[in-house]
C-alpha distance (Angstrom), angle and dihedral (degrees) to the residues before:
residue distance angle dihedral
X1 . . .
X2 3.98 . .
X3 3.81 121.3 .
X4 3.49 130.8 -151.7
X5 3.71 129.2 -165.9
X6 3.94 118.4 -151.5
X7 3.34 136.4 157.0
X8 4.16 132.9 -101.3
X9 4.36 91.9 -88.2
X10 3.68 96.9 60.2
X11 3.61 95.3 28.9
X12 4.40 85.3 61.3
X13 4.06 90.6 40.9
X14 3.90 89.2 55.0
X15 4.03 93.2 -120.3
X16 4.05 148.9 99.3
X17 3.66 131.1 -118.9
X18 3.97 122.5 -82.7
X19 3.81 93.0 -96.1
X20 4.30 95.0 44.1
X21 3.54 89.1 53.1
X22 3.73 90.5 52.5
X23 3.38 93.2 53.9
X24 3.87 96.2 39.3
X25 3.80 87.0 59.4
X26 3.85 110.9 34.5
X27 4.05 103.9 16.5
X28 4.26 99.1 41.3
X29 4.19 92.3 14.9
X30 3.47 98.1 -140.8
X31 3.73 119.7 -167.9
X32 3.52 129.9 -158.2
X33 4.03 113.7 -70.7
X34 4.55 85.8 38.8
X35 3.47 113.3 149.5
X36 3.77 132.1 -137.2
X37 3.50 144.8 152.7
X38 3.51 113.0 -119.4
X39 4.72 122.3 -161.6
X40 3.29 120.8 -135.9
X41 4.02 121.5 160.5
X42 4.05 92.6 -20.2
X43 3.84 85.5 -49.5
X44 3.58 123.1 129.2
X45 4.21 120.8 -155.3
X46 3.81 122.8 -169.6
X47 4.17 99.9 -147.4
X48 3.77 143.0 168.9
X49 3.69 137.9 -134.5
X50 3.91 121.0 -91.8
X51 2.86 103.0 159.6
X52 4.51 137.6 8.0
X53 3.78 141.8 158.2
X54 3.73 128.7 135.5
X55 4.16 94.8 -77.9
X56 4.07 98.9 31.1
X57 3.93 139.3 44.4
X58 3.44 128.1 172.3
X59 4.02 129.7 176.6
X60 3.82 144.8 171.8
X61 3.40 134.2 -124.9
X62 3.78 112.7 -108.8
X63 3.79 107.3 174.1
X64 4.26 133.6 -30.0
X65 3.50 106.6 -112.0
X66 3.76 125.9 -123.3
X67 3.90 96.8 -123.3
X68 3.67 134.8 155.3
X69 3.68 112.3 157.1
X70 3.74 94.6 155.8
X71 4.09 126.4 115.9
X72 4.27 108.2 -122.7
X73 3.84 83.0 -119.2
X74 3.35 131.7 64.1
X75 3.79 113.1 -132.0
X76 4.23 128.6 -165.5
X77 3.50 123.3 -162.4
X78 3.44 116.0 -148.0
X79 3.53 107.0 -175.8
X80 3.73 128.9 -166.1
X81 3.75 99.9 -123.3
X82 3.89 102.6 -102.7
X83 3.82 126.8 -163.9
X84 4.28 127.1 -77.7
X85 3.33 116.0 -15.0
X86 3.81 107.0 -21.9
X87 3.74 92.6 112.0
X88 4.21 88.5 67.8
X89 3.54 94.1 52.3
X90 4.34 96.7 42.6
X91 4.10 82.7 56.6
X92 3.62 95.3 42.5
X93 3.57 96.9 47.1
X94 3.86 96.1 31.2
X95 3.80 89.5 60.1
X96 3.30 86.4 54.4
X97 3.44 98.1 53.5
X98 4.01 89.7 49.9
X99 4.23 102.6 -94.2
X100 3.98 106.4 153.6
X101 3.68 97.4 -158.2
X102 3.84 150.3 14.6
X103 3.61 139.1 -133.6
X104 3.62 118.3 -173.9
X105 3.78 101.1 -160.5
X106 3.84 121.3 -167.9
X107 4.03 99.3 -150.6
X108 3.88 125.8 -179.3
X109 4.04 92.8 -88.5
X110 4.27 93.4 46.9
X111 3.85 102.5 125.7
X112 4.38 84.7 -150.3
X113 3.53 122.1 148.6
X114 4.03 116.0 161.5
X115 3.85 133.0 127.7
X116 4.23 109.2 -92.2
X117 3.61 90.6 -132.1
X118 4.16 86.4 63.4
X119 3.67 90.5 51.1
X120 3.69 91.5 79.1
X121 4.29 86.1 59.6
X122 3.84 93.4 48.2
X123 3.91 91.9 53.7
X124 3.60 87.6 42.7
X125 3.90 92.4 55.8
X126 3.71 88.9 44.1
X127 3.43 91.7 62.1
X128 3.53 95.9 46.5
X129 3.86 85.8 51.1
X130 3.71 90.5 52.3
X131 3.94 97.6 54.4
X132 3.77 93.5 43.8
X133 3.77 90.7 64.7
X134 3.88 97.4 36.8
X135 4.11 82.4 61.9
X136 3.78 89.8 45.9
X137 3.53 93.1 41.8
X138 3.57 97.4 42.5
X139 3.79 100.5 -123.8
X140 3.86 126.9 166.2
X141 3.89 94.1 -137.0
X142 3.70 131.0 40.3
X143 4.29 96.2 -133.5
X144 3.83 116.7 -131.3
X145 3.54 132.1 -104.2
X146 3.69 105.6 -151.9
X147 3.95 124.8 -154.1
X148 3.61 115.2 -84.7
X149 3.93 109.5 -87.1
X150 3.84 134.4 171.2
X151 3.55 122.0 -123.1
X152 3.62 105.2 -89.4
X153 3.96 91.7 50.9
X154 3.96 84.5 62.1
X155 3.97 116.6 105.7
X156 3.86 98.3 -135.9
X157 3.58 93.6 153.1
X158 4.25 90.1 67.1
X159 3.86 99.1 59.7
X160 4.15 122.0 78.2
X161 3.67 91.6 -127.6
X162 3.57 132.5 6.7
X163 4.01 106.4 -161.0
X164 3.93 105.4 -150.6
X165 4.08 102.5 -162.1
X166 3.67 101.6 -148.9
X167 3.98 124.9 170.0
X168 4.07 91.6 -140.2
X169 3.68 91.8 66.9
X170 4.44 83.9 57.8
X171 3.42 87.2 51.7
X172 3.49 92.1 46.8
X173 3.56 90.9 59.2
X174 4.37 89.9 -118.5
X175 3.83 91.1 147.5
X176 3.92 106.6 136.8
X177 4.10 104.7 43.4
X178 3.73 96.5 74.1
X179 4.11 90.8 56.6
X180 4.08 87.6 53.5
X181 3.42 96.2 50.6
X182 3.69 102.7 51.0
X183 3.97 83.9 44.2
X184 3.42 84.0 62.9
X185 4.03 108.8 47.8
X186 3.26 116.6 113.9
X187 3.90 123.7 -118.6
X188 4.12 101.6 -85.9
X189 3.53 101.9 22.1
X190 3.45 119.9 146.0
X191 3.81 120.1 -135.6
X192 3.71 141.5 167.7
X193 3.68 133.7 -138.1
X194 4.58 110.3 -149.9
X195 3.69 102.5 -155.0
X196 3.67 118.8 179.2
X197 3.67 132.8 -132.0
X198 3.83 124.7 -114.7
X199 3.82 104.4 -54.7
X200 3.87 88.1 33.5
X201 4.14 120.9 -115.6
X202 3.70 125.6 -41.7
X203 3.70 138.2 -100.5
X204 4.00 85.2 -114.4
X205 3.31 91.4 43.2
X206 3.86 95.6 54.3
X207 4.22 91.0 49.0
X208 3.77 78.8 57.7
X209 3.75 98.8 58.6
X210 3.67 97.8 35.1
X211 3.90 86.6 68.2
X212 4.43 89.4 62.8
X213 4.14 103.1 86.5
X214 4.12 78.0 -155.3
X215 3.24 92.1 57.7
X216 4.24 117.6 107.7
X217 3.86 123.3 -164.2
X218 4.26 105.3 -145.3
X219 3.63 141.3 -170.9
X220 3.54 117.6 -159.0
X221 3.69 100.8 -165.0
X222 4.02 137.3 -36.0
X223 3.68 88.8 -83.7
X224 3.89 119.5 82.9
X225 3.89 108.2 -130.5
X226 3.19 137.8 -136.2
X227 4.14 109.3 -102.6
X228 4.03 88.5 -115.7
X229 3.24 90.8 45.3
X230 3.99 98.6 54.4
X231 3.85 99.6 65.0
X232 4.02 89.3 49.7
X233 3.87 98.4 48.4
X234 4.41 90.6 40.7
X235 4.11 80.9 55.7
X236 3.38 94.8 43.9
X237 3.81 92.2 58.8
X238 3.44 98.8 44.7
X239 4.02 90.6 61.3
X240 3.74 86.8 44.2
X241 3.72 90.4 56.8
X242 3.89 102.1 28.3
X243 3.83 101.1 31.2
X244 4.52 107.5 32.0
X245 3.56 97.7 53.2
């Protein structure tokens, strides 16, 4: 069943936004008596159709719905800005997998070249990106794309745990410590997963890191990943620890 996030105004006057009712109407042809599930403040409503043409859509509430979608940890991916259009695909899939926010990090090995003024768009689109798939994926929240920042301009010192996934610690054989600590969160923590770039993260870069006491150095497997692939498979094991128990 489609979801639609909106905010508290339209949820009280019983309606979408301009561009939902368009595509209620002319893209999924709803009728009167549809269904959907509307979001509003991490609350989900089952409703029906009063009420629809291209300009107008009206609905009543049928029922709140019992929903909770959410991971008990809240989980930022700050991603090493990779190459092309990698980024769109870690948010879309990330949110689908349960991350809350998004850091797009330019570190020393980022091979990014773009105007600053068109910065602004991408995050934009990011964010756009990241609500389509909480709707399709039927999440509470709609995560965050943050601004683009550089390392440095990164608050690492605020989370619980920031997980740095580094392909030295493989080779170093550290396989087991990352499973004990996310065992061992507690329910609302608020953690971070460091993924570098294409090329992974620099010497310098490193020295930084190793100077946070909440900062964790992680394998996530014998094999070295690609950098999309990093932020998906870190996700995917903290729903298989946190979530199929």
């Amino acid at each position: 069943m489609q979801k639609f996030f909106i905010n508290t105004a339209d949820f009280t006057a019983k309606t979408l936004p301009p561009d939902l009712v368009y595509q209620a109407s002319k893209v999924l042809r709803y009728q009167i008596g549809s269904q959907f599930i509307v979001g509003v403040d991490r609350k989900n409503y089952l409703v029906a159709i009063t009420k629809i043409n291209l300009k107008e859509l009206e609905y009543q509430v049928l029922e709140e719905l019992a929903i909770d979608n959410e991971l008990d940890v809240a989980v930022t991916i700050i991603q090493g800005y990779p190459k092309g259009d990698k980024f769109e695909d870690i948010v879309k899939h990330g949110t689908e997998l349960g991350a809350s926010c998004f850091i797009p990090c330019l570190l020393e090995r980022s091979q990014f070249k773009v105007e600053e003024k068109r910065l602004a768009n991408k995050v934009v689109r990011f964010n756009k990106i990241a609500k389509e798939a909480s709707e399709q994926s039927m999440r509470n929240i709609i995560p965050e794309v943050k601004e683009f920042m550089k390392l440095k301009d990164i608050a690492l010192a605020t989370y619980d745990i920031v997980y740095v996934c580094y392909e030295e610690s493989a080779k170093a054989g550290e396989l087991s410590g990352y499973k004990e600590t996310l065992k061992g969160l507690k329910k609302g923590a608020n953690i971070a997963f460091l993924i570098g770039p294409e090329g992974g993260i620099d010497e310098k870069e490193i020295k930084y890191l190793k100077t946070f006491s909440n900062i964790k150095f992680i394998s996530l497997g014998k094999r070295i990943l690609r950098t999309e692939t990093a932020a998906l498979y870190a996700l995917s094991t903290v729903s298989y620890e946190r979530e199929l128990i």
